[in-house]
C-alpha positions in Angstrom: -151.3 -206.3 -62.9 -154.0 -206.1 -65.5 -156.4 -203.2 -66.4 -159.6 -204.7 -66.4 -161.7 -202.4 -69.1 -164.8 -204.7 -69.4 -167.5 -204.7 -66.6 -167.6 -208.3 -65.0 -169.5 -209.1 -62.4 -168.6 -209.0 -58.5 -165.6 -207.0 -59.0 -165.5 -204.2 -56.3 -162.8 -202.2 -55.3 -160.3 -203.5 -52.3 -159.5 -200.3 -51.2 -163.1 -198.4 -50.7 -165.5 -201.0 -51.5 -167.0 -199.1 -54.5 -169.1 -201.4 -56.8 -168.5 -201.7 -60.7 -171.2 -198.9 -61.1 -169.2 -196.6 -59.1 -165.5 -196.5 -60.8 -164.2 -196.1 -64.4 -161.7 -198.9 -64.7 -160.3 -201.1 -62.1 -156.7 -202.7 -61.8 -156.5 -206.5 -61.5 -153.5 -207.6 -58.8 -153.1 -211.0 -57.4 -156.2 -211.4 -55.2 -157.1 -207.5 -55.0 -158.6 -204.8 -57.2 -158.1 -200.6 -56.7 -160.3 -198.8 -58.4 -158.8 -195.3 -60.8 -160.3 -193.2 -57.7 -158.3 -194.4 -55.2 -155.3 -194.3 -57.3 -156.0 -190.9 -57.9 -156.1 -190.6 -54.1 -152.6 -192.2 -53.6 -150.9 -189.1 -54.6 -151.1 -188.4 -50.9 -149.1 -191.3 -48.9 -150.4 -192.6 -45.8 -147.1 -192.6 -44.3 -147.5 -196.5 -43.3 -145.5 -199.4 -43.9 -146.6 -202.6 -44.9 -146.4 -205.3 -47.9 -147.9 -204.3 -50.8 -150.6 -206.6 -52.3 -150.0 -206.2 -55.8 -146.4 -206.7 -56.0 -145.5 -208.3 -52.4 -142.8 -206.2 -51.4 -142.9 -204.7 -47.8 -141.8 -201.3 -46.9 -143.8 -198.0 -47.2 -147.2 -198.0 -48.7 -149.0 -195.1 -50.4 -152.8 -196.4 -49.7 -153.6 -198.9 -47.3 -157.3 -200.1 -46.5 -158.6 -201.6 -43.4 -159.5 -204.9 -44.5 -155.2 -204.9 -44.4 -154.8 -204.3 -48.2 -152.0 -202.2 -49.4 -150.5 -200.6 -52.6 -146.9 -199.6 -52.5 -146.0 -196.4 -54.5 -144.4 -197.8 -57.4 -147.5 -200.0 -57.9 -149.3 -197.0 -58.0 -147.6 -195.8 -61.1 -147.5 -198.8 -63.0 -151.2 -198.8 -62.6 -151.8 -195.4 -63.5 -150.0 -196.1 -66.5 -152.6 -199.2 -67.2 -155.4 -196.9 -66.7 -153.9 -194.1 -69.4 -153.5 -196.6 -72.0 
């Protein structure tokens, strides 16, 4: 995972589409991007289980989008600690 400070361009959020004019910073996983406002929003799981997209490890996720994308809990915290450095 990478924290991807600098604005390039086309880089929109997996999770809820926002654009890079809508969102402070922005992980990089393999393939997928989640912005820091839907981390934020991860604090509440969605109580589903799937394979996470940043780290490829099935079982529950804590934010899942409908184009099928998911973030597992752990990945969420390794992320916010990206976005607080």
């Amino acid at each position: 995972m990478t924290a991807v400070h600098g604005y390039t361009s086309a880089i929109g959020c997996g999770f809820c589409g926002r654009t890079k004019t809508e969102y402070m910073q922005i992980i990089a996983g393999p393939g997928v991007y989640i912005c820091d406002r839907c981390l934020l929003s991860a604090d509440n799981p969605c109580r589903r289980v799937g394979t996470c997209a940043f780290c490829a490890e099935a079982g529950d996720v804590a934010l899942s989008a409908a184009g099928g994308e998911a973030i597992c809990p752990a990945c969420v915290a390794i992320s916010r600690g990206l976005l607080a450095t």
